[in-house]
DOPA-853292 format. One record per residue (C-alpha): x, y, z; residue in three letters. Coordinates in steps of 0.2 Angstrom, whole numbers, padded with zeros to 4 digits, always signed. Layout:
N
XYZALA
...
***
This chain:
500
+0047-0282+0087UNK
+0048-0266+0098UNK
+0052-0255+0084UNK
+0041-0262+0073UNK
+0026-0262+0084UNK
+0031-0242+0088UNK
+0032-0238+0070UNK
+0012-0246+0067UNK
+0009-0235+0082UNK
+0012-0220+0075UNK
+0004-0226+0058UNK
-0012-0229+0064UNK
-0013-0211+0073UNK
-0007-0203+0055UNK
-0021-0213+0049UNK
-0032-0208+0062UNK
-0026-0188+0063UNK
-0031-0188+0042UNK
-0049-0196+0042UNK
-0066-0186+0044UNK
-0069-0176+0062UNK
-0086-0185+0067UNK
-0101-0172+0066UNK
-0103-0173+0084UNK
-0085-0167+0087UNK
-0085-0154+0072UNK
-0085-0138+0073UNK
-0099-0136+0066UNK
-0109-0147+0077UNK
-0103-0135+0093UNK
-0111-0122+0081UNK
-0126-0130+0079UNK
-0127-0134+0096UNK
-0125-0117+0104UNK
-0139-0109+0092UNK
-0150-0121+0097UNK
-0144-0118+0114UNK
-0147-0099+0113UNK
-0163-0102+0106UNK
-0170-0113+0116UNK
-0165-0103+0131UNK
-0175-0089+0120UNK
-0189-0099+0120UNK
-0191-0106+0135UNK
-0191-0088+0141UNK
-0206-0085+0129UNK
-0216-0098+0133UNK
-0215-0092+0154UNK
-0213-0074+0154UNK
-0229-0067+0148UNK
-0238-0081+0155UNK
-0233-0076+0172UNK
-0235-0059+0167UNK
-0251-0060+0164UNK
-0257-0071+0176UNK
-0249-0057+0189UNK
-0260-0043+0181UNK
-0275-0056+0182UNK
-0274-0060+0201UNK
-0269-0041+0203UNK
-0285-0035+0194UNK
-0296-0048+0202UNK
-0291-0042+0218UNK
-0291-0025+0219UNK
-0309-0028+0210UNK
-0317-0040+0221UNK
-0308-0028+0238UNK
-0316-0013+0230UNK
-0334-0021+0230UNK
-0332-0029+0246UNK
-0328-0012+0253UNK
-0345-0004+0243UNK
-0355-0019+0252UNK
-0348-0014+0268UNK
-0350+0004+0266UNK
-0369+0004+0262UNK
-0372-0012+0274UNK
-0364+0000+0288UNK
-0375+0013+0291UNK
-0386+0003+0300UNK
-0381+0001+0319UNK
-0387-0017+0319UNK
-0388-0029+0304UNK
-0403-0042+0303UNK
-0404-0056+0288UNK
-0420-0048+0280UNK
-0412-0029+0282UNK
-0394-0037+0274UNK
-0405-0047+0261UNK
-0418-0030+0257UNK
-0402-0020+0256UNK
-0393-0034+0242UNK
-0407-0032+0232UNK
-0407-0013+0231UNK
-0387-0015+0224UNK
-0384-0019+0205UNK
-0380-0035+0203UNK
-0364-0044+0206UNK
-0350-0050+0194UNK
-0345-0062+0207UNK
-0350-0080+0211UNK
-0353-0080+0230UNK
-0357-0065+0243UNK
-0358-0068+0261UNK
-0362-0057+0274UNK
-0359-0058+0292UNK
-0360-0050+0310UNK
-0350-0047+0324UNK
-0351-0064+0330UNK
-0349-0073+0315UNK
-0366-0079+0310UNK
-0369-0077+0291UNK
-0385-0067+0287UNK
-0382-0068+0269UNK
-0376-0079+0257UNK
-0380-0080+0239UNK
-0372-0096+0236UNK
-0389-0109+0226UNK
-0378-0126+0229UNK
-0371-0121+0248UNK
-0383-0109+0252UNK
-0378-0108+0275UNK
-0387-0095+0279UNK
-0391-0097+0299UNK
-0371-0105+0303UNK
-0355-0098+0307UNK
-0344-0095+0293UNK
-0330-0106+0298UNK
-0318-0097+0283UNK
-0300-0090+0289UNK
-0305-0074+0278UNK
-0321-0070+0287UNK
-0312-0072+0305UNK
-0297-0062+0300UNK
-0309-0048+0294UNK
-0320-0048+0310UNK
-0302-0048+0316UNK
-0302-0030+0307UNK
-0290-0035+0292UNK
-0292-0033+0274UNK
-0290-0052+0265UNK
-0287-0054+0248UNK
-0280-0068+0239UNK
-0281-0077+0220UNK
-0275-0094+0213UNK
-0277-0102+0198UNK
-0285-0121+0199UNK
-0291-0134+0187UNK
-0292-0120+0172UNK
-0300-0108+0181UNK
-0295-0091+0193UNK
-0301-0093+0210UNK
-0302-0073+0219UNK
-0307-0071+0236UNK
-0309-0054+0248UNK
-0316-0050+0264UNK
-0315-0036+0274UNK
-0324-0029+0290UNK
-0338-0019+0291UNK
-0335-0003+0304UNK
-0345+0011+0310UNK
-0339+0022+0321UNK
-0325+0013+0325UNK
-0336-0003+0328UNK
-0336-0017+0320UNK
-0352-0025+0315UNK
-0350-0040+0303UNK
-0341-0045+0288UNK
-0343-0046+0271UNK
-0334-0059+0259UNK
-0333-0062+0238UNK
-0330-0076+0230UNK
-0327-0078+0210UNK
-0324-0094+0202UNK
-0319-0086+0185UNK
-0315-0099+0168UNK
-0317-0086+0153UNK
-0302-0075+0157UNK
-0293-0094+0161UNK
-0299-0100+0145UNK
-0289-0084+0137UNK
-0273-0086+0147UNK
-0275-0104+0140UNK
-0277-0099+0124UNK
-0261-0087+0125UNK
-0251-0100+0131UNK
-0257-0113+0119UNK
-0253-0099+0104UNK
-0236-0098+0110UNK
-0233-0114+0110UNK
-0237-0116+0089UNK
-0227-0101+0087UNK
-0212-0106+0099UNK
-0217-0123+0087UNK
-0213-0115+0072UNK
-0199-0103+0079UNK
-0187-0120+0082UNK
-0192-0128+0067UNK
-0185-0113+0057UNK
-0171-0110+0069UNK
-0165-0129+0067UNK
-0165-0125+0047UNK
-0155-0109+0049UNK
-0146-0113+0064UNK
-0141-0130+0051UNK
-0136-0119+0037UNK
-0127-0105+0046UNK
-0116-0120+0057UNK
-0112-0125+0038UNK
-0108-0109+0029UNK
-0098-0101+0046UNK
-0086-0119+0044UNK
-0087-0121+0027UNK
-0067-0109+0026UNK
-0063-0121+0040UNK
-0066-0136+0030UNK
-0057-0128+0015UNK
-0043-0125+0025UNK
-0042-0145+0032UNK
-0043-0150+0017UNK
-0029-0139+0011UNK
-0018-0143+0024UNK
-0020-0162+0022UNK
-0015-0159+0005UNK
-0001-0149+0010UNK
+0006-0162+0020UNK
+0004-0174+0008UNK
+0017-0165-0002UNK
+0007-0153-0013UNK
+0014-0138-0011UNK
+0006-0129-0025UNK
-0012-0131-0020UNK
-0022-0115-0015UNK
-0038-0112-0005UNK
-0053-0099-0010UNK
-0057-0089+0004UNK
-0074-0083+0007UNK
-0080-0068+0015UNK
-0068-0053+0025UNK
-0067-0062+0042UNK
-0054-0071+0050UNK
-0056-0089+0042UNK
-0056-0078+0027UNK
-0038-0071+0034UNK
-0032-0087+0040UNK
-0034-0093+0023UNK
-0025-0080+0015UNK
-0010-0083+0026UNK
-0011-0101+0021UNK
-0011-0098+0005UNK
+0003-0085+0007UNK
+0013-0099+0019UNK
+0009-0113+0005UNK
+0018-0102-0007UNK
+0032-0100+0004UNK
+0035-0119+0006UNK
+0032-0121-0012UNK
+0048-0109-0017UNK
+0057-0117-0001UNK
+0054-0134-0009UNK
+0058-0127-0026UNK
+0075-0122-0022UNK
+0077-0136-0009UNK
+0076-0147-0025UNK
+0085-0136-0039UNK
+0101-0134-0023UNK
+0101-0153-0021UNK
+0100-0157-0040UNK
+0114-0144-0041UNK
+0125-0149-0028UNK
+0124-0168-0034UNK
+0130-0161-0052UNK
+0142-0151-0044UNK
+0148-0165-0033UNK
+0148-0179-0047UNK
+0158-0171-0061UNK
+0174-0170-0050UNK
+0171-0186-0043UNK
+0167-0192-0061UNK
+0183-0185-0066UNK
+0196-0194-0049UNK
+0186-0212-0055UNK
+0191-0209-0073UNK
+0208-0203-0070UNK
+0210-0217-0056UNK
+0203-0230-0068UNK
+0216-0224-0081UNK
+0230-0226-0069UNK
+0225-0241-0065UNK
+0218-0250-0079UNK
+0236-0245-0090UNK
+0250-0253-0079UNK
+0263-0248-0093UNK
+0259-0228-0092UNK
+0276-0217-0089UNK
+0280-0211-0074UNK
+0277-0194-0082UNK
+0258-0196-0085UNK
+0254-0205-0068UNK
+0261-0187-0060UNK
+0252-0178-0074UNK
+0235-0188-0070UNK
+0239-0188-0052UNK
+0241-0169-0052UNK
+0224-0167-0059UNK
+0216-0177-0045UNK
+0223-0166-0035UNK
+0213-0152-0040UNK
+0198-0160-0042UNK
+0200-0164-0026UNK
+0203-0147-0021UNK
+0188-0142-0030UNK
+0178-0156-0019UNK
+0186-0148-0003UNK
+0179-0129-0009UNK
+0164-0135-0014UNK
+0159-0144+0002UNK
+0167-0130+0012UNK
+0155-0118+0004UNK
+0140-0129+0005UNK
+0144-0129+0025UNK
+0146-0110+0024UNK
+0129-0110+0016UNK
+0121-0122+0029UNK
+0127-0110+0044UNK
+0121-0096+0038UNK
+0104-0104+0033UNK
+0103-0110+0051UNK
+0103-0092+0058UNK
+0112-0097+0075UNK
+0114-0085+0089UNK
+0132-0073+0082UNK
+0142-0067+0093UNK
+0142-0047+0087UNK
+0155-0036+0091UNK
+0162-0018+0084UNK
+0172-0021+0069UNK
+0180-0009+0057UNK
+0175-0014+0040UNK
+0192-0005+0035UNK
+0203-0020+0044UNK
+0193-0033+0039UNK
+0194-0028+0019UNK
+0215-0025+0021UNK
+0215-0041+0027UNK
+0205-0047+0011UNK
+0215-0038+0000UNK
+0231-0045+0008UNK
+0227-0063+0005UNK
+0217-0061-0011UNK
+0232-0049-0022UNK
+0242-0066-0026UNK
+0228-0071-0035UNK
+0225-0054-0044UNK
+0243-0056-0050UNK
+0241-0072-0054UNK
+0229-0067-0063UNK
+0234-0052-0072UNK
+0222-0039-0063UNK
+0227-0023-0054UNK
+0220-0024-0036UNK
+0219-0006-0028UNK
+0208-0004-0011UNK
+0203+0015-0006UNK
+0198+0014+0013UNK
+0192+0025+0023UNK
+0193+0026+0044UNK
+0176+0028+0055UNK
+0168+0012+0045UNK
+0164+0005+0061UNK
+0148-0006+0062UNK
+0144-0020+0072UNK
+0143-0038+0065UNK
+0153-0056+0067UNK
+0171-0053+0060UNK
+0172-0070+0050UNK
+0153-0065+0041UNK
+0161-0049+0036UNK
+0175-0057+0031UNK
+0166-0069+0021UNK
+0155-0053+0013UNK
+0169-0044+0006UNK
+0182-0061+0001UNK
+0169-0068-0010UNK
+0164-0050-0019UNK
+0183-0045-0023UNK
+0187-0063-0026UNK
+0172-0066-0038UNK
+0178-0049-0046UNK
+0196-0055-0048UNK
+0190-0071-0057UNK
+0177-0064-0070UNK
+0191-0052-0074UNK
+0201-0050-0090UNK
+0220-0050-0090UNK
+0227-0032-0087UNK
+0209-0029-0082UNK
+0208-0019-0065UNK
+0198-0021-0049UNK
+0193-0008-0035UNK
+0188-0010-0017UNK
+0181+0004-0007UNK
+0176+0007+0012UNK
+0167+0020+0017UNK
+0153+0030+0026UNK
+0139+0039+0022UNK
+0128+0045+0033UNK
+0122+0029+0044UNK
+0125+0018+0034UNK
+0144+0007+0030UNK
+0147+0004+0011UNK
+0158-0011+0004UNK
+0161-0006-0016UNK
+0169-0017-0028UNK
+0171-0013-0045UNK
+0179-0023-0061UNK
+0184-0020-0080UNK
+0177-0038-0083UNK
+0166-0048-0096UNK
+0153-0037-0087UNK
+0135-0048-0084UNK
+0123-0050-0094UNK
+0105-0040-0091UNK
+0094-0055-0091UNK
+0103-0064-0078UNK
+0108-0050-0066UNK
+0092-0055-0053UNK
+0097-0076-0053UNK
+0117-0071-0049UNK
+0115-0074-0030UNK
+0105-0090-0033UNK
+0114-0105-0028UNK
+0126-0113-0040UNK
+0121-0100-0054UNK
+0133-0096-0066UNK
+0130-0083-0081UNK
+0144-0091-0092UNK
+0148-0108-0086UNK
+0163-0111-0096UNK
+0173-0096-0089UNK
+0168-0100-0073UNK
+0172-0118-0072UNK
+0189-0114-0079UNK
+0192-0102-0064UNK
+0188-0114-0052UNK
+0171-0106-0047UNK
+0157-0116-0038UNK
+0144-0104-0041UNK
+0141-0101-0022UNK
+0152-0087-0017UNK
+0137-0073-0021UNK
+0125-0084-0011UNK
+0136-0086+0001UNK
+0138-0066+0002UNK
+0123-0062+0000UNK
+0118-0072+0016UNK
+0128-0065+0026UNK
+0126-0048+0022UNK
+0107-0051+0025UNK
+0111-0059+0044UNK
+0118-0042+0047UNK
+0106-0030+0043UNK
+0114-0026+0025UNK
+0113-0032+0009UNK
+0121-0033-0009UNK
+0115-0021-0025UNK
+0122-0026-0041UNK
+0123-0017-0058UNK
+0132-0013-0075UNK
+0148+0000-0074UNK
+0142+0014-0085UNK
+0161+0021-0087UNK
+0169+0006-0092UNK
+0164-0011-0094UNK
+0163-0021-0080UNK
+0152-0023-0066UNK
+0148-0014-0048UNK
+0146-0024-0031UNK
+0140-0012-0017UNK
+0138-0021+0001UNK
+0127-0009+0014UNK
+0127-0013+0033UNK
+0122-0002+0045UNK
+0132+0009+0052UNK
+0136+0010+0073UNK
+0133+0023+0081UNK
+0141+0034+0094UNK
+0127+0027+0106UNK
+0131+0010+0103UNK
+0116+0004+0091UNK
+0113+0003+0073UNK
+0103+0012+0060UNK
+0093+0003+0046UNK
+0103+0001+0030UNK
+0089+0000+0019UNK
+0084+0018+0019UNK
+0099+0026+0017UNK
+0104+0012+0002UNK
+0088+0011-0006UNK
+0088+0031-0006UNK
***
């Protein structure tokens, strides 16, 4: 119940992980959301800047203009040593008049002697204003508000002369038209900020779309992939980096499908591989089995044969955990080797074969072939090339094996007077369980993983393997390059010096 309740666990979440991202946790809803973001931001700032702005410039201008006729009032009020309602009253009528609402003039002590008001007119009392008192106080008062759609300015300064001083005179201006077209600004801005986030939500909607639209490609590609669809592809729009990522994809996609590929054509192979010898024990066991009159002669004949196809298992499964170690690229354990050693050795275990075989074996090695690699790799390297030459041999054919050095690089060469390949399949020789004549080889006892194997091993090391027709004789030419150690202790890339 455990193991089954765990295993509808983990179905639901794959079922989950597949469906549709709601919009609110998209990406493209975070897009959306930080456009709108910014542009509210944008907005906002619109809508309070230049209103504040301007209202600043409006109470700066009111001021400085209602001080500077205050001032003018004072002035021409001050030449007079002592101020009388009907002298303040003949003197406000010589002046131009007025753009200000209220004017009220006063003396020393306070009592106002003029005041131009027509609804509060308080001519005769004290002007009880904190303006008035602080100008009879000597200071200069100016101050602007704005209240129920209008700008309200006031001023007051003393009036001196000669040091003394006589009165004060104070402005008032209760202005609505320059309100009315601060209003009318603000209520401007407000269409246009109106419009500017009605548009901004369409673009803001259709950039969020077109800026995910390679995301949602790539999703959808990778659900595919993981459903086994190796082969499908995305389109990537545009040069940026969803446009990049998408390439990768599509170049990782390729990847696992050739992985797959060969996953598929090694395990269709070994299981054909692995059948026919095992279809061959049942049938020869059956036979033994099934006749209980056979000779003793032919039970030991048949018996013999299951031996070998039992020794052709062992090889092949050997070969097939060769091949798995190699493709597992575990840590090695690299030391110096001499390339010259490790081929004698070869040479050593393989010439019964060549003998048995028919073939001349001859191995010209030099000294100073040092390069540095896990002895058993090597080994494997240079047993399956001379061994695969030995086989693919003719009788009284010949095989030569060479080690030596040139420049930084370490060169394995092993050359045959065999059947020679074929041009069409020299670039599928090091595939896995390839073989150019299928006959020849089974009746040598190949499994068609020694190159492969070879070839895997060279590659873990640095090297690899070049193939081509002799020119001389017929036959074929194996050449192994590995880079070379130095007298420092490191290596030198191979590939240069081999390709060259």
């Amino acid at each position: 119940m455990e193991q089954l309740g765990a295993e509808g666990r983990t179905g639901r979440a794959g079922g989950a992980g597949s469906g549709r991202v709601p919009f609110f946790r998209s990406i493209q809803s975070k897009y959306a959301l930080s456009y709108l973001l910014v542009a509210a931001v944008i907005l906002l700032v619109l809508n309070t800047y230049p209103i504040l702005m301007a209202q600043d410039m409006v109470f700066s201008t009111k001021e400085n203009a209602l001080k500077g006729q205050a001032l003018t009032i004072g002035s021409a009020l001050a030449v007079s040593e002592s101020l009388t309602a009907e002298g303040v009253e003949q003197a406000m009528s010589l002046l131009e008049e007025l753009q200000v609402t209220r004017v009220v003039i006063t003396n020393a002590a306070g009592l106002i002697l003029y005041d131009s008001s027509q609804l509060d007119n308080r001519e005769g009392d004290y002007a009880l204003m904190g303006e008035v008192v602080a100008a009879l106080r000597g200071e200069d008062v100016v101050g602007s508000e704005y209240r129920e759609g209008a700008f309200c300015s006031r001023a007051a300064v003393p009036m001196v002369y000669r040091g003394v001083t006589l009165g004060a005179v104070y402005l008032y201006e209760y202005d609505t038209q320059q309100a009315q077209v601060l209003l009318s600004i603000q209520s401007n801005l407000r269409y246009i900020s109106l419009v500017i986030c009605l548009v901004a939500c369409l673009m803001v909607l259709v950039l969020a779309k077109a800026l995910t639209r390679n995301t949602a490609v790539l999703l959808g590609g990778i659900r595919r992939v993981r459903e086994g669809e190796y082969s499908h592809r995305v389109e990537p729009r545009g040069k940026d980096e969803m446009a990049q990522l998408a390439t990768e994809f599509n170049q990782l996609t390729h990847r696992l499908q050739i992985t797959e590929e060969a996953r598929r054509r090694f395990v269709s192979d070994a299981s054909h591989e692995l059948k026919t010898p095992l279809a061959s024990i049942r049938l020869l066991t059956d036979s033994i089995l099934q006749n209980p009159d056979v000779d003793p002669g032919t039970v030991r004949e048949f018996v013999h044969d299951i031996g070998e196809e039992a020794d052709r298992l062992t090889r092949i499964s050997q070969r097939l955990l060769t091949l798995t170690r190699l493709d597992a690229k575990a840590e090695r354990r690299r030391e110096p080797v001499e390339l010259d050693d490790v081929v004698q050795k070869v040479v050593h275990m393989l010439r019964p074969l060549a003998q048995a075989n028919q073939v001349d074996l001859y191995a010209v090695l030099q000294p100073d072939c040092t390069l540095l690699a896990n002895e058993d790799d090597l080994y494997q390297v240079a047993f399956n090339l001379v061994e695969n030459a030995i086989k693919y041999n003719l009788p009284g054919g010949r095989v030569d094996v060479k080690a030596h050095r040139e420049h930084n690089c370490v060169l394995l060469t092993v050359e045959d007077t065999g059947v020679g390949i074929p041009e069409e399949d020299m670039p599928k020789i090091f595939d896995r369980f390839y073989r150019a004549d299928k006959a020849r080889s089974r009746a040598a006892g190949g499994t068609g993983l020694g190159l492969s194997i070879a070839k895997d091993a060279a590659r873990l090391h640095g090297g690899h393997i070049n193939v081509c027709r002799r020119t001389d004789v017929p036959g074929t030419r194996f050449e192994a390059v590995f880079p070379a150690l130095t007298e420092e202790g490191g290596v030198r890339g191979a590939h240069s010096e081999a390709d060259g």
